[in-house]
N, C-alpha and C positions, 0 to 999 in steps of 0.2 A: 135434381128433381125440383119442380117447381113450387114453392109454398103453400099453395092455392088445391094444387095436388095428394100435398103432404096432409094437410088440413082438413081437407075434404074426405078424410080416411075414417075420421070419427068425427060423431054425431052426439051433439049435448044439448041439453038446455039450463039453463041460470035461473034459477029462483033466488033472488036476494032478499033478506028482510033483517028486522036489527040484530036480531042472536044468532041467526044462523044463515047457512048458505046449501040449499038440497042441490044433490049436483047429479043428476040425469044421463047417463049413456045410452048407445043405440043397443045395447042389451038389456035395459029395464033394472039394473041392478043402481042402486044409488046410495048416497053416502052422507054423514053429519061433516058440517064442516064448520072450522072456530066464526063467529057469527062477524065482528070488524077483526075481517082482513087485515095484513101489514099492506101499507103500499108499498111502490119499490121507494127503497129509504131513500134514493135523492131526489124525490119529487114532493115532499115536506118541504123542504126548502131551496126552491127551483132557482135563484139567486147562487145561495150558498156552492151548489152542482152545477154551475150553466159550464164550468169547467170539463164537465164529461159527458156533454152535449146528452143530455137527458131527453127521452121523448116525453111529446107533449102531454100536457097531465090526464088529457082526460082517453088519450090514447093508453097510457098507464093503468087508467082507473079500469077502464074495461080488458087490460088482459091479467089484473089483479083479480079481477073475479070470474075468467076463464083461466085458472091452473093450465088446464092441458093446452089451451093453444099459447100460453105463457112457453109450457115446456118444450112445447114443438120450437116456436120459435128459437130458445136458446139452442136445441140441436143443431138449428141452422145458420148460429154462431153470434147469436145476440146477446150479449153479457147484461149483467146484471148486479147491479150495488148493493151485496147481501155481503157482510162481514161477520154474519153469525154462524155460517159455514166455514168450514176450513176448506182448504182447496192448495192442490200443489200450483196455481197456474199464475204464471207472475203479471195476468193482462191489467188488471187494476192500479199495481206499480208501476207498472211501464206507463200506461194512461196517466196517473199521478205526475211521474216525473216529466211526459212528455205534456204534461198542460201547463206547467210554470214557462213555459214561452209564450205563452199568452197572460192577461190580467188575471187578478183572483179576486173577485170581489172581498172576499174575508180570510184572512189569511191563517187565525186562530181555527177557522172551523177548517179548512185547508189542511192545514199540520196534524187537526183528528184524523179524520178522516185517512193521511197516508199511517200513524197510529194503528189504527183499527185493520188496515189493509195488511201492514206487518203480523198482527196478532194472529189473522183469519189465513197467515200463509204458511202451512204446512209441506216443505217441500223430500221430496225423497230422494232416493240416491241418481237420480238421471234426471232430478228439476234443475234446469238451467234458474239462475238468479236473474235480478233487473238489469240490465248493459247500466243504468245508469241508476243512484241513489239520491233521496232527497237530504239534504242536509241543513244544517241553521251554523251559520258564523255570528256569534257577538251580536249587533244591532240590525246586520246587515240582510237583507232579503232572503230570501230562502231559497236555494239554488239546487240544481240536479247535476251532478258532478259523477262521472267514470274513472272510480278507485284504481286506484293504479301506486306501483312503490316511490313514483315522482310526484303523484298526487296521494296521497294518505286522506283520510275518513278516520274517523275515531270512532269506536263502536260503543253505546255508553250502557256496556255488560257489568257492571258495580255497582254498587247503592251507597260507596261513601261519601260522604258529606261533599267533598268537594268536586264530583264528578256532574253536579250540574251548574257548579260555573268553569267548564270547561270551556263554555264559549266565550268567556273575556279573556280568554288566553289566544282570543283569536283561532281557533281551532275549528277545522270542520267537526260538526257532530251531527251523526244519523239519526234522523226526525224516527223514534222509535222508542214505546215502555224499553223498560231494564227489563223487564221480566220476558219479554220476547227478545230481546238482545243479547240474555246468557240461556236463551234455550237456540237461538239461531247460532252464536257464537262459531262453533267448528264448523257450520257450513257455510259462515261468509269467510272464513279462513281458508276454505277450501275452493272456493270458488273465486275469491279475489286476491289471495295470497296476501305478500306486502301492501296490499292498498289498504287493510285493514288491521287498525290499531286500536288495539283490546284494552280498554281504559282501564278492567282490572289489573292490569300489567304497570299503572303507572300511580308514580308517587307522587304526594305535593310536598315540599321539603324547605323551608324555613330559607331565606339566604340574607346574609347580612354583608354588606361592604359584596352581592356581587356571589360570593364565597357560602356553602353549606356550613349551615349554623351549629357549633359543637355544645353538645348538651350541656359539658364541663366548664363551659363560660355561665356567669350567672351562679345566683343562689335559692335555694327552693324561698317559695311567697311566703310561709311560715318566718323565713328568719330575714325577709327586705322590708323596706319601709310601707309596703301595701299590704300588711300580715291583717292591719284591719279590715279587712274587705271579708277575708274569711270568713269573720264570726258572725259578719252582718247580712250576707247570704246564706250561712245555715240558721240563721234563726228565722229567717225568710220562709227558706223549704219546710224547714220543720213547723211554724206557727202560724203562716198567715192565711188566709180564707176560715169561710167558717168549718167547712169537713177537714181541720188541719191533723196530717199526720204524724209530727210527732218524731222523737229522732231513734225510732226505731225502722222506720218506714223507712223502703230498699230507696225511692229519691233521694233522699239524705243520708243514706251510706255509700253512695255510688261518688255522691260531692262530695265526702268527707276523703275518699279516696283518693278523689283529682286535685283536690286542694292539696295531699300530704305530696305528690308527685308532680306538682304545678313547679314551674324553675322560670324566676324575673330576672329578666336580662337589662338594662339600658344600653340601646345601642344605637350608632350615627345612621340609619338605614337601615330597614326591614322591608321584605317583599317575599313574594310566594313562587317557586318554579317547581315546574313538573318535571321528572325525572324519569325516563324506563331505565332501570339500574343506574348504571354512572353516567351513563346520556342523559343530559339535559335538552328537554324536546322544547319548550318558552318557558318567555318568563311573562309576568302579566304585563296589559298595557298600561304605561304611564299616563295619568289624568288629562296631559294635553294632548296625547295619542288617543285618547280616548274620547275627549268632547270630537277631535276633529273626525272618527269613525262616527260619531253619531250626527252630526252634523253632515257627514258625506251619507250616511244612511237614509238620514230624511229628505234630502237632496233626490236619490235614487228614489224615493217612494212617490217625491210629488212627480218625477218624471213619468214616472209608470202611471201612474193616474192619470 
């Protein structure tokens, strides 16, 4: 059916003014409506969006204050950058990931933006997922990659501490909150199988010489040469500022705690590897591994520009 047809089926008029918007059908019936309209959000910053090929703004502007020919249109399959709706339809992520083959003006506002697409995806038991996911490595660009058990993705469903330097461990990690990441969790497990590895399932675990660090090396900090460090940290939490708490206050019982169960070790080599049970999945990059990632990073970056 032709648009022009479709369109032509009803009849409005637009009264615009600063608080409000009367909106007129060909039945005489009409309605309040919120007075500044949202625009469609990627036409704010038409730079920011020139990635998902945005119509022009002042085409936008007039079907922001035509609702009904806005929704006609979208029947006839024109999407729209709304993130405050949920929706099972994966077109936004697919658009995301398939716009990182071209430039991205801004990369921070980029990675919101696929963020917010995650948050807004509600998928049910017959939603197909993205073929492909955005991910961030370490320094290096941000790529869209097809999870798979020879390619793995990390899903970063935790909130402990070390699960957001998961990327110096060279690691793919999916551009996504935690908090959409342990509510999507069983269905990227289900829909990607082994491509997807549950960061709550993994450990960081101490290695020395190489080797997992045994508790029973060492002696707690109370009875080694750094026992001073104790008293001059809790006198810190308990006294300084002017609203000081005092060592009754839960801060300074939580450190009185860590300090009696702190254990100093001196040892020829310390570093950090992730483990899923007795598998050790890396270990972190070593500082010359690492300036030359960054330095190959920035390389990539001025290329693409």
């Amino acid at each position: 059916m032709p648009p022009w047809f479709l369109l032509s089926l009803t009849r409005w008029k637009v009264y615009r003014g600063l608080e409000s918007t009367m909106m007129k059908n060909s039945n005489g019936r009409a309605r309040l409506k919120d007075g500044i309209s949202r625009l469609v959000s990627f036409l704010v910053a038409p730079v920011s969006f020139a990635h998902l090929k945005p119509l022009p703004g002042k085409m936008a502007q007039e079907l922001d204050g035509n609702p009904m020919l806005a929704d006609a249109l979208a029947k006839l399959g024109m999407p729209k950058f709304d993130t405050e709706r949920t929706s099972e339809s994966t077109r936004l992520l697919d658009d995301l990931g398939a716009a990182l083959d071209n430039d991205i003006s801004e990369f921070n506002v980029f990675i919101g933006q696929v963020r917010d697409a995650w948050r807004a995806f509600k998928p049910n038991s017959y939603t197909r997922f993205p073929e492909k996911v955005v991910v961030k490595r370490g320094n290096s660009p941000l790529f869209a990659v097809v999870p798979s058990e020879d390619n793995p993705v990390y899903l970063p469903d935790s909130s402990a501490s070390f699960i957001a330097a998961l990327e110096q461990f060279s690691l793919p990690v999916i551009a996504i909150d935690t908090s959409d990441a342990k509510r999507l969790a069983q269905s990227f497990k289900d829909s990607y199988g082994d491509g997807i590895q549950l960061s709550s399932e993994i450990e960081m675990i101490p290695l020395v010489n190489g080797e997992k660090w045994q508790k029973t090396l060492g002696v707690t900090l109370a009875e080694s040469e750094m026992e001073w460090v104790i008293a001059l940290v809790l006198t810190l939490v308990a006294f300084l500022g002017v609203q000081a708490k005092g060592t009754n206050a839960k801060p300074f019982l939580e450190r009185v705690r860590m300090f009696r169960e702190a254990i100093i070790c001196w040892v020829p080599s310390l570093e950090a590897g992730l483990f899923k049970g007795d598998q050790k999945i890396a270990s972190p990059i070593c500082s010359s591994n690492l300036d030359r990632q960054m330095e190959s990073s920035s390389s990539q970056r001025k290329l693409q520009r």
